[in-house]
C-alpha positions as CSV (number, residue, x, y, z in Angstrom):
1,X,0.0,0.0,0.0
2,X,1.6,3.4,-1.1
3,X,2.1,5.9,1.9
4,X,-0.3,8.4,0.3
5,X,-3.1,6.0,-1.0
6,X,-6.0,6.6,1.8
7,X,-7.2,9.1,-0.4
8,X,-8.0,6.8,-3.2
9,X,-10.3,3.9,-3.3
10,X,-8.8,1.4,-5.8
11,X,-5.1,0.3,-6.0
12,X,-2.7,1.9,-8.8
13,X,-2.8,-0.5,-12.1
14,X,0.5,-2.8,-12.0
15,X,1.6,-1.5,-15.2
16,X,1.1,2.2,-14.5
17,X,2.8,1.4,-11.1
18,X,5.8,0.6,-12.8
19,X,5.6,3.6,-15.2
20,X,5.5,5.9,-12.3
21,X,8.1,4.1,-10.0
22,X,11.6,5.8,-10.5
23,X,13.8,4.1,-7.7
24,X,15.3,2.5,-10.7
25,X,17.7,5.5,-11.3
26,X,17.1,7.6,-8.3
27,X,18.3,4.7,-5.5
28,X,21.8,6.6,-6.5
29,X,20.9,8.9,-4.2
30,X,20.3,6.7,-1.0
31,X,23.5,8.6,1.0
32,X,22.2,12.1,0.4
33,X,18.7,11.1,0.9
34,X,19.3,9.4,4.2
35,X,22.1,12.7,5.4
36,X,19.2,14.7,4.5
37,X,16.6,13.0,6.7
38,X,18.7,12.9,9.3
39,X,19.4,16.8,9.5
40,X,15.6,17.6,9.1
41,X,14.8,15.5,11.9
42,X,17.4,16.7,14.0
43,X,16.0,20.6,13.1
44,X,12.7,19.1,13.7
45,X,13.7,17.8,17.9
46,X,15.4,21.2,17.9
47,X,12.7,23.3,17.2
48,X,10.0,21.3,19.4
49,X,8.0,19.0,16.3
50,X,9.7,15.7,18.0
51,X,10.6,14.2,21.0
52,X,14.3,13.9,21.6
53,X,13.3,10.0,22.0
54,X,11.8,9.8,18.6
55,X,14.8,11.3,16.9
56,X,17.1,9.3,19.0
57,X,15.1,6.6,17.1
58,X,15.0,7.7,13.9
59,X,18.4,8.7,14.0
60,X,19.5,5.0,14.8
61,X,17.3,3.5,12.0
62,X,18.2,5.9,9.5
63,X,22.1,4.9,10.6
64,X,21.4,1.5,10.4
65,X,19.7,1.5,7.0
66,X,22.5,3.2,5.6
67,X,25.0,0.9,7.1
68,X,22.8,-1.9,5.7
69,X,23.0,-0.8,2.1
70,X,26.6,0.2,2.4
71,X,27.0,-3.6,3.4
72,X,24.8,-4.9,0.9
73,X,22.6,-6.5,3.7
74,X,19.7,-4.8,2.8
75,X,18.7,-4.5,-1.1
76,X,16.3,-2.0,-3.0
77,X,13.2,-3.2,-3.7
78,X,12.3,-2.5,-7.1
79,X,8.4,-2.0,-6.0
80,X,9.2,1.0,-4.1
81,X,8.0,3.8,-5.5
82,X,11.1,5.7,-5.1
83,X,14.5,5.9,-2.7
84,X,12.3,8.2,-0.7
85,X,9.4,6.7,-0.1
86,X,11.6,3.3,0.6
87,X,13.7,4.6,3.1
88,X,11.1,5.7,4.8
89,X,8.7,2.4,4.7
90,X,11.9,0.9,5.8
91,X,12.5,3.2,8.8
92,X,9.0,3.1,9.8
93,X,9.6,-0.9,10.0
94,X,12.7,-0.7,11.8
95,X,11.5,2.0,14.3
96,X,7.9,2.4,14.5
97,X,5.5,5.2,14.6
98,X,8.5,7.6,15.5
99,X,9.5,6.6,11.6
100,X,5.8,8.3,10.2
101,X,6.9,11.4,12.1
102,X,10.1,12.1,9.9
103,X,8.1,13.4,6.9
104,X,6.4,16.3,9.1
105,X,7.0,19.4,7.2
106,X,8.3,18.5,4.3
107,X,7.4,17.0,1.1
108,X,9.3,14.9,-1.1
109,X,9.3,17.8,-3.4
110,X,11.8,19.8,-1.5
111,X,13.5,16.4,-0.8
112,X,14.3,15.4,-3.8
113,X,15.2,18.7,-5.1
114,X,17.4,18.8,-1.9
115,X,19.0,15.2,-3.3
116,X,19.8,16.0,-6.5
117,X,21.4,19.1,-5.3
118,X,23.7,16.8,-3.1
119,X,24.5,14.5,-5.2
120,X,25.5,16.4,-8.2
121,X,27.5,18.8,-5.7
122,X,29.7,15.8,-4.6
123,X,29.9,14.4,-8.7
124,X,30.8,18.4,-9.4
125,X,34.1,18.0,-6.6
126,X,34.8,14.6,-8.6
127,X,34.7,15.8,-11.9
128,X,36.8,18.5,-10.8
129,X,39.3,16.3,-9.2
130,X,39.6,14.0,-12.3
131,X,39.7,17.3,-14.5
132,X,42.8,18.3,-12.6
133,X,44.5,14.5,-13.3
134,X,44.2,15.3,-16.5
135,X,45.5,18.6,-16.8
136,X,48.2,17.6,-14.7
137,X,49.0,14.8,-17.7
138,X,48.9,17.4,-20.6
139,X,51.0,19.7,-18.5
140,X,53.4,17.1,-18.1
141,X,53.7,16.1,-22.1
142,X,54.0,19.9,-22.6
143,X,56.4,20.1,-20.7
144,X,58.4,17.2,-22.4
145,X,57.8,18.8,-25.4
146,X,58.7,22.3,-26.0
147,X,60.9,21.9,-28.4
148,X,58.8,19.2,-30.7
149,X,58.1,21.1,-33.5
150,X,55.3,20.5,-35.4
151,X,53.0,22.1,-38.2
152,X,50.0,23.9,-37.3
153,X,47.1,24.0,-38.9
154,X,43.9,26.3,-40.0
155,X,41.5,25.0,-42.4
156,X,43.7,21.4,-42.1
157,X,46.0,22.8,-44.4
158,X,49.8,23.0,-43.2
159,X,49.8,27.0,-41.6
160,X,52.6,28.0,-39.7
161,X,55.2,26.2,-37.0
162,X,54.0,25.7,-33.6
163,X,55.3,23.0,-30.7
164,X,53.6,19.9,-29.7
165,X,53.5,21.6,-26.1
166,X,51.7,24.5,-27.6
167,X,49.3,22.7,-29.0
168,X,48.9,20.3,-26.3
169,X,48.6,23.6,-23.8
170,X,45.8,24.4,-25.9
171,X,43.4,22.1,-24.8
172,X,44.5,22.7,-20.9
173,X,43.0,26.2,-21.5
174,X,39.8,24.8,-22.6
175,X,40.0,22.7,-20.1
176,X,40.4,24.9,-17.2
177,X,37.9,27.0,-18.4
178,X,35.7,23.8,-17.7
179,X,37.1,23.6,-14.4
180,X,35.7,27.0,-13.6
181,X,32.3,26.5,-15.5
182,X,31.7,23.5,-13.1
183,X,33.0,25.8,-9.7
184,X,30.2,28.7,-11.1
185,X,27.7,25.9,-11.3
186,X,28.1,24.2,-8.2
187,X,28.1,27.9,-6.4
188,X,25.0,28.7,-8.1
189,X,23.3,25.1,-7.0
190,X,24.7,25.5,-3.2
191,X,21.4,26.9,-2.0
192,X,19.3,24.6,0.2
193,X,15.0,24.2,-1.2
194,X,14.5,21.9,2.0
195,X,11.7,23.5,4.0
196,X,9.7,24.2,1.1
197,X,7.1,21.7,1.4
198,X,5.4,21.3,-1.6
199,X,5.5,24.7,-3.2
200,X,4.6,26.5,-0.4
201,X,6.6,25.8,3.2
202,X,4.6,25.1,6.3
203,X,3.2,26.2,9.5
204,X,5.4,24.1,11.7
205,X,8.2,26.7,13.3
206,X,11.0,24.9,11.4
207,X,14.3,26.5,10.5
208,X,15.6,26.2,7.2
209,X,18.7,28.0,8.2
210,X,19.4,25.1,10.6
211,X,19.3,22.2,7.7
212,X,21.0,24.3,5.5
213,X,24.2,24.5,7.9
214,X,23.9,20.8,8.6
215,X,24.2,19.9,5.1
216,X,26.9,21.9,4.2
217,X,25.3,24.0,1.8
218,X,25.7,28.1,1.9
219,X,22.0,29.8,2.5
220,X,18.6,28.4,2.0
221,X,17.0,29.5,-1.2
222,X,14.8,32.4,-1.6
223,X,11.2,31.2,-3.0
224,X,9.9,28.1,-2.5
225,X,8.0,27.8,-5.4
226,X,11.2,28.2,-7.5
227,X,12.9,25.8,-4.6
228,X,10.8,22.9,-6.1
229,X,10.9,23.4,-9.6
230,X,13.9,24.9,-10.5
231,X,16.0,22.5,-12.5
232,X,18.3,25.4,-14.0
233,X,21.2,23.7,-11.8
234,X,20.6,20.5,-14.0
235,X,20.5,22.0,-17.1
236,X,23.6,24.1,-16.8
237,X,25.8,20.9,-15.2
238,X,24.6,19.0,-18.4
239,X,25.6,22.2,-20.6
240,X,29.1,22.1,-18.4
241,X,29.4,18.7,-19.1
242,X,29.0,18.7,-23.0
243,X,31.9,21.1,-23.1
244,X,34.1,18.8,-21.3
245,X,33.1,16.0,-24.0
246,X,33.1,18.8,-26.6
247,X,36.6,19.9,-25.4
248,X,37.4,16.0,-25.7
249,X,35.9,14.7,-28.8
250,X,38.1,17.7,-30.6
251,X,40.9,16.3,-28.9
252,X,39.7,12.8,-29.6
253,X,39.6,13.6,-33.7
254,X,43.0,14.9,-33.9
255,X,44.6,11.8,-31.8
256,X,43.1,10.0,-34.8
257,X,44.6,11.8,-37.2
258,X,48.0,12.1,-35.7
259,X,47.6,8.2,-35.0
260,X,47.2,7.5,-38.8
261,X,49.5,6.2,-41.1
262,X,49.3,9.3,-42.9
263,X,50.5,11.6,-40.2
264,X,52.3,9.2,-38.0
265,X,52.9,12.1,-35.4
266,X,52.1,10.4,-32.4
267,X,51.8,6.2,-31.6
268,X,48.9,5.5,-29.4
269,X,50.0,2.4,-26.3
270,X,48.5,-0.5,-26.9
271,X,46.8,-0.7,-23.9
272,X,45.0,2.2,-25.5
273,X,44.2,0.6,-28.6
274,X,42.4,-2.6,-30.7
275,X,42.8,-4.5,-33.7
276,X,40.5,-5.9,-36.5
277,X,38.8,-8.8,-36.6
278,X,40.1,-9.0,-40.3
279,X,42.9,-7.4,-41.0
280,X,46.0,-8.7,-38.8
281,X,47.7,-5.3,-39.8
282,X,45.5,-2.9,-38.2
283,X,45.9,-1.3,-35.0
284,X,42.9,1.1,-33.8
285,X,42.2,4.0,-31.8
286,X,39.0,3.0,-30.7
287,X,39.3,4.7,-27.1
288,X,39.7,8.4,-28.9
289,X,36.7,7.2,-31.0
290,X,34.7,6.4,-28.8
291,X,35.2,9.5,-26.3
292,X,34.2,11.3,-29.8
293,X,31.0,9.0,-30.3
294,X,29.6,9.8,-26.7
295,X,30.2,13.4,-26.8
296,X,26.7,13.1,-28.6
297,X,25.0,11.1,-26.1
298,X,25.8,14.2,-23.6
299,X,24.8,16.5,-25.9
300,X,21.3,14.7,-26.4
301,X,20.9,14.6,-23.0
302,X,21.5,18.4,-22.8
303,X,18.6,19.3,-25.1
304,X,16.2,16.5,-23.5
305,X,16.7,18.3,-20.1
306,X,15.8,21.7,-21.7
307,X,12.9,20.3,-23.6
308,X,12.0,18.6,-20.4
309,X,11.8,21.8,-18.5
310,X,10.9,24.8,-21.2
311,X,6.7,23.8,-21.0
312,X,6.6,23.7,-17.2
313,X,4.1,25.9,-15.2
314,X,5.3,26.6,-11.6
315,X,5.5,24.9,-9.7
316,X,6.4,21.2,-9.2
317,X,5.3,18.7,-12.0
318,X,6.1,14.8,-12.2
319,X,7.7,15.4,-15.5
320,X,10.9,16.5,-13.1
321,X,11.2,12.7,-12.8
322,X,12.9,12.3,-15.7
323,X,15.6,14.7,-15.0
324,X,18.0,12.3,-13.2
325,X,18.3,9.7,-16.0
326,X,19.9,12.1,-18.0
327,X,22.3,13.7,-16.0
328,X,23.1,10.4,-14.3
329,X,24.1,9.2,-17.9
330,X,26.1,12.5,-18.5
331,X,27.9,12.6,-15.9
332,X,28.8,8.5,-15.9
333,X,30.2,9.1,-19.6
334,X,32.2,11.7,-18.5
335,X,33.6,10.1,-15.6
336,X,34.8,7.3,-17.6
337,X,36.0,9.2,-20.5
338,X,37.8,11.4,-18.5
339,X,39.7,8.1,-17.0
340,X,40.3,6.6,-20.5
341,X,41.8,9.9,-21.9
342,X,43.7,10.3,-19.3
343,X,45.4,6.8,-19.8
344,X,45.5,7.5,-22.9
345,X,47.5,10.5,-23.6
346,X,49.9,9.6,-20.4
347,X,50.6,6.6,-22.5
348,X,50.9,7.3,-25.7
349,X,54.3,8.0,-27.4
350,X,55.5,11.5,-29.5
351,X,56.8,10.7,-33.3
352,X,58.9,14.3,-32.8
353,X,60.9,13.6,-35.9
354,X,58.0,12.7,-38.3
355,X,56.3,16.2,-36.9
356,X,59.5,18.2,-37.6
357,X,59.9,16.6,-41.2
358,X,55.8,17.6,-42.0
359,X,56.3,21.0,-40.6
360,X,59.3,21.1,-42.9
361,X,56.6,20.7,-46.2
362,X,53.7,23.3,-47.4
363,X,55.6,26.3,-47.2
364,X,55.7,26.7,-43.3
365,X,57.5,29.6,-42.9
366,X,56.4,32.0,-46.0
367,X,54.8,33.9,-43.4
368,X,58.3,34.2,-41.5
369,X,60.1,35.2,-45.1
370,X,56.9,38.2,-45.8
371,X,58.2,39.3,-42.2
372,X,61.8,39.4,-43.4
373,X,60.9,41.3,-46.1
374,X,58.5,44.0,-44.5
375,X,61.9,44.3,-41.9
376,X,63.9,45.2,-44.5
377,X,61.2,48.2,-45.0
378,X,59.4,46.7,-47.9
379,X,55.4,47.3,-47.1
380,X,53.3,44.3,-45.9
381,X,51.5,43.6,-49.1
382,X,54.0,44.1,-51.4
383,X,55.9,41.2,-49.2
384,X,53.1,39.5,-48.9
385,X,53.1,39.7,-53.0
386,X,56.7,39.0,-53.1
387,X,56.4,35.9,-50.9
388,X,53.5,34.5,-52.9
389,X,55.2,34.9,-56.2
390,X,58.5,33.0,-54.9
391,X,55.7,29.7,-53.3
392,X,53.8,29.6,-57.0
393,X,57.7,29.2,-58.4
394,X,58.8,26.9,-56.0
395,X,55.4,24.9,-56.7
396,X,56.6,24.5,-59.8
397,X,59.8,23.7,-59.3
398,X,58.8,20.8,-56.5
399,X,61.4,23.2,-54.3
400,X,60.9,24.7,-50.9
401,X,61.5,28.1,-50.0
402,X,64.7,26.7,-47.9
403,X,66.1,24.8,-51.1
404,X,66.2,28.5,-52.9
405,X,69.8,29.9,-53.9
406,X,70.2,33.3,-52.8
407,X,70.2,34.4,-56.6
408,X,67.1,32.8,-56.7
409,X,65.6,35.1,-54.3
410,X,66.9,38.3,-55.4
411,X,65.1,37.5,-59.0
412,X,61.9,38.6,-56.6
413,X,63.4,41.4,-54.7
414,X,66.3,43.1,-54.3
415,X,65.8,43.2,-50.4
416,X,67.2,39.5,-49.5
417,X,70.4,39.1,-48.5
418,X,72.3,35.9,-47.4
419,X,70.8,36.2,-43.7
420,X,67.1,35.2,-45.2
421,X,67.9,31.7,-44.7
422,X,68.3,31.8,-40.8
423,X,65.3,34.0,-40.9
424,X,63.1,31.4,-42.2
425,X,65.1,27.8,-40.4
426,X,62.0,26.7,-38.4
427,X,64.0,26.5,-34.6
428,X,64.3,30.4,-35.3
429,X,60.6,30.9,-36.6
430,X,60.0,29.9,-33.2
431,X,62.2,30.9,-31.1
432,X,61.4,34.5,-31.9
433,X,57.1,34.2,-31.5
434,X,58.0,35.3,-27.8
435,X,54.6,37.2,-27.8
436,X,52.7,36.3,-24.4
437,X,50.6,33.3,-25.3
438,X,52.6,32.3,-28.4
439,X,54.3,29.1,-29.4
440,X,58.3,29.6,-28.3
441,X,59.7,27.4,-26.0
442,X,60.0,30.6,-23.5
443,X,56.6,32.0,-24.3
444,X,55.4,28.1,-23.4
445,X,57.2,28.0,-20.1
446,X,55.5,31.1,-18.6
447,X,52.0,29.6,-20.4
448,X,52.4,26.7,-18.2
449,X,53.6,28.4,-15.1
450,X,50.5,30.8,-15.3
451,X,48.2,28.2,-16.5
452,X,49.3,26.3,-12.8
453,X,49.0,29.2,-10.8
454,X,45.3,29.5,-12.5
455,X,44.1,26.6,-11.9
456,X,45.5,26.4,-8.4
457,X,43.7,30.0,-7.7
458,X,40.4,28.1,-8.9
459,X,40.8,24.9,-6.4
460,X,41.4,26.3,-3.6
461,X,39.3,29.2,-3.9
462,X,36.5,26.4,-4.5
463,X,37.2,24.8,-1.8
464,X,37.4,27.5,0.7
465,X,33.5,28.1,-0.3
């Protein structure tokens, strides 16, 4: 018999109990539901609602349930309507009637909005953690690298030289900035809705600034209508969470390509990597592919979670159920992604001479040689002119700009002299883009050295909140 069915005079249909039953997913959430319980009672024997014996009571059961399912001594049962609603049969069976006086002033709309809150608060400080493994691995390969030259790219077409560090430092930035995205959300979603009853509190004297000091979050929220159907907090972790997996599914694409035969600038460990069940040959980066496959299961679950909510009148509707599947999902994929890439990319090894001889091809440095000319005081397009002419004549020569003699290049202008070839060797090219942010070995060190002190400002200013 369901807790709230004396109103009603004929049982709920077995397949439409089913339908609305959601402990299937939300039974996650047993730890914060259970913490949560415990500090509403405890607020409810301090204000006067219940006996310091009957908290004493439910405090014991709810202790003991929760050492139970930590054990695996007790199991869920499946025919519960929710975690909710079977903790508290159970507690009622363990303890009594001082178990039917836990739900007094609340509702399990402010409850559950108070779990979810909880739960993805602790999966935000895990995320976070993992995040920082992983920066802490690209940071390291950067710092292996600063002198791997390699080609970089706009439009996939060979560009200008860069390092493997630079590039690699690129994605830390988009990282941290994801690092910071999930510190905003989890400040935003540190606001405690229990106390709100259903939409609109209660008469008991309770004190919602008690429960929201025993559970660790940092004020109790201002409306309670809002309290119970505000899932913005959901919404924006599963938009935080796409442009993790976005940040990693770009990452993902180009560990393919530099994994290919074609490119052969990095070899992927083969721990990291599968075969064919055909071809003996083959070796496969299935772990980057797959990181880019599910970055679209997280981005569907984005736009269900906005569709779910956009229609919604205030102020609590059962649709809201179906806001923890898909989050739960998201924030599982990332979890394990996050893992894998990590392995991944700790693992994997650097070809440094195979991206040195590409960034050698497709005319790498005729932005280096228009620089050399406008430096001799020829005006930037009329260098740029100059430099274009001398590529469409080494095109058809099969030459590079390096193979040129120094007669060749004064057939263009007048303004080269012999000192045009150190100008435009690619160890100078770089060692000269000092600019803050840029791709020298020097302008690399101080990236990373800021980039620490950055992301070290955002930890521990997150957890001093």
């Amino acid at each position: 018999m369901k807790m709230w069915s004396s109103r009603f005079k004929k049982e709920l249909d077995n397949v439409a109990n089913d339908f609305n039953s959601s402990i299937d997913v939300d039974y996650k959430m047993y730890k914060e539901d259970i913490k949560g319980s415990i500090a509403h009672a405890t607020m409810l024997k301090n204000v006067g609602v219940i006996t310091e014996d009957d908290f004493n009571k439910i405090n014991e059961g709810l202790n003991s349930i929760l050492s139970d399912i930590d054990s695996e001594k007790l199991e869920f049962n499946l025919n519960a309507e929710d975690i909710h609603m079977f903790i508290e049969e159970e507690l009622t069976n363990r303890v009594g009637d001082p178990g039917k006086k836990l739900h007094t002033a609340r509702s399990r709309n402010d409850q559950v909005a108070m779990d979810v809150k909880m739960y993805l608060k602790n999966k935000i400080n895990i995320l976070i953690e993992d995040l920082n493994k992983l920066i802490e691995t690209l940071i390291s390969v950067s710092e292996e690298n600063l002198d791997t030259i390699m080609p970089g790219y706009t439009h996939m077409q060979v560009a200008q030289p860069v390092t493997f560090a630079h590039h690699v430092m690129a994605y830390v930035q988009m990282l941290s900035r994801d690092i910071s995205r999930l510190i905003d959300c989890y400040n935003r979603m540190n606001e405690n809705p229990l106390g709100s009853g259903a939409l609109a509190t209660t008469t008991y004297p309770i004190d919602r600034f008690e429960t929201t000091k025993l559970l660790n979050f940092k004020k109790p929220t201002r409306n309670s209508m809002d309290s119970v159907s505000d899932r913005d907090f959901v919404a924006e972790l599963n938009f935080d969470i796409s442009m993790v997996m976005l940040h990693l599914s770009r990452f993902s694409e180009e560990i393919t390509i530099w994994a290919s035969q074609e490119f052969k600038f990095i070899e992927l460990d083969d721990s990291y990597s599968t075969g064919s069940s055909i071809m003996p040959q083959k070796k496969n980066p299935d772990m980057a592919e797959l990181i880019r496959g599910k970055s679209s299961r997280v981005f569907g679950n984005l736009m269900a979670t906005l569709n779910l909510i956009k229609g919604l009148p205030l102020s609590y509707n059962k649709d809201l159920q179906e806001d923890k599947e898909n989050i739960f999902d998201s924030i599982d994929t990332l979890e394990i992604c996050l893992l894998v890439f990590n392995g991944m990319v700790k693992t994997l090894k650097v070809n440094s001479d195979n991206m040195r001889e590409k960034a050698k091809k497709g005319f790498i440095n005729a932005t280096d040689l228009a620089d050399y000319l406008v430096k001799k005081g020829l005006p930037f397009r009329d260098a740029y002119s100059v430099t274009g002419q001398l590529v469409s004549y080494c095109i058809d020569l099969s030459k590079a700009l390096d193979d040129l003699s120094i007669e060749e290049f004064k057939k263009f202008s007048d303004k080269f002299e012999d000192d045009v070839y150190n100008f435009i060797d690619l160890d100078y090219i770089l060692s000269q883009r000092k600019v803050y942010g840029g791709p020298s070995p020097e302008a690399v060190k101080i990236q990373i050295e800021d980039t620490k002190k950055y992301i070290n400002s955002l930890n521990n200013t997150h957890k001093s909140n």
